[in-house]
C-alpha positions, 0 to 999 in steps of 0.5 A, spaced: 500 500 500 503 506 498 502 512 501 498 516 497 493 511 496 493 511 504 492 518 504 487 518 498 482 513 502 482 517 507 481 523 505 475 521 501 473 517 508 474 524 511 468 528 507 464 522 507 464 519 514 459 518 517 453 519 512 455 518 505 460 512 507 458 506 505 454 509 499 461 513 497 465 506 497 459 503 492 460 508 488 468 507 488 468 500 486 462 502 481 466 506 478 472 501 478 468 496 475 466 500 470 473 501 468 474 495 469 470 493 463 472 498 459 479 499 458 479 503 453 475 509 457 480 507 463 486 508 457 483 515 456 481 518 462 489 516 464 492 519 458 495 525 461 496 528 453 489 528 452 486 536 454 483 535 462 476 538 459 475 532 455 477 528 460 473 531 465 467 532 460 466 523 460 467 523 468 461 528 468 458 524 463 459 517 468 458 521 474 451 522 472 450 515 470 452 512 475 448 517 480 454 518 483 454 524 490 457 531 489 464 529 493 465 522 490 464 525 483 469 531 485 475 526 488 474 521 481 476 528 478 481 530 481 485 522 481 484 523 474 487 531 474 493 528 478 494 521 475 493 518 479 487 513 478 491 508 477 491 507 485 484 507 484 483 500 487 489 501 492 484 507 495 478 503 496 482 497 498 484 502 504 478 505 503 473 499 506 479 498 512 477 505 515 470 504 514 470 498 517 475 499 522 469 505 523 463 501 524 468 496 528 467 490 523 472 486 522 474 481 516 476 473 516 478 469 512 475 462 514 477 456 510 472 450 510 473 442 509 466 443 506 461 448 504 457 451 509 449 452 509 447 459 511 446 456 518 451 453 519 455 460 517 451 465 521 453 460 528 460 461 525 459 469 524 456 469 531 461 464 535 467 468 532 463 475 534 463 473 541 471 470 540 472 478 538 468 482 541 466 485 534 461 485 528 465 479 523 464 479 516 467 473 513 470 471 506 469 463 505 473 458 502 473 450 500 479 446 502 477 439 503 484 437 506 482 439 512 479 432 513 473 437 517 472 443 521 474 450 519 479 455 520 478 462 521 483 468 520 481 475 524 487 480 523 493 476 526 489 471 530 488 465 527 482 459 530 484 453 527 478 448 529 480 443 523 480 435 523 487 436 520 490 440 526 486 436 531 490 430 528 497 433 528 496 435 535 494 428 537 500 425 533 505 430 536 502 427 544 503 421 541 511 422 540 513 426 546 509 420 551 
């Protein structure tokens, strides 16, 4: 992560939060998505030989189609007046770690042995808010070397209730006794 995509995202997150936060983080990945799709517009936008009111007149252009707020649309522009949307996706990576630092969410990474239902992932979510103290949201992956059981990644802590650790730990006793 690079310093200007750290202070960019903050600064967006500064006149946006509380109110327009979320709204404004949708926006942004809109936005980024579009580009995403179009690499041609992406080319043009990010050509700095080409006159800024060009370039400005298609930002106004996708500002209004995709509804954006007043704020978002004036940061969008001045990424481009400064070439710097080619930090775009860096600033909304760091962008979605403030707003949930702000809204005291925090992410994990659960690796499962098989595929979970929504019950059993909303007991999953319960159980590691209670461990953390804080709203989770959670990124959900297969592995089915782990025999059974999950492993979850909350910032540096890792809960490994996995069959696969289980028998390990199990072997590990067995070879010191």
């Amino acid at each position: 992560m690079s310093v200007a995509g750290k202070r960019y995202a903050k600064a967006i997150m500064d006149v946006l939060y509380p109110a327009k936060a979320e709204a404004g983080l949708q926006q942004l990945q809109n936005f980024a998505a579009l580009l995403d799709e179009q690499p041609e517009g992406r080319s043009f936008l990010q050509n700095p030989a080409l006159a800024g009111d060009r370039r400005r007149r298609l930002l106004e252009e996708i500002s209004y189609a995709l509804a954006f707020d007043r704020r978002v649309a004036n940061f969008v522009y001045i990424l481009t007046d400064r070439n710097r949307l080619s930090l775009l996706g860096e600033i909304i990576r760091e962008y979605q770690k403030l707003l949930d630092e702000r809204l005291g969410i925090v992410r994990a990474r659960v690796t499962a042995a098989h595929s979970m239902d929504a019950v059993q992932e909303r007991e999953l979510s319960r159980k590691l808010e209670e461990m953390t103290g804080k709203q989770v949201r959670m990124e959900i992956a297969v592995d089915p070397s782990l025999i059974g059981g999950v492993i979850a990644q909350v910032g540096s802590t890792i809960y490994d209730g996995s069959v696969r650790q289980q028998l390990q730990t199990f072997k590990s006793r067995l070879i010191e006794e």
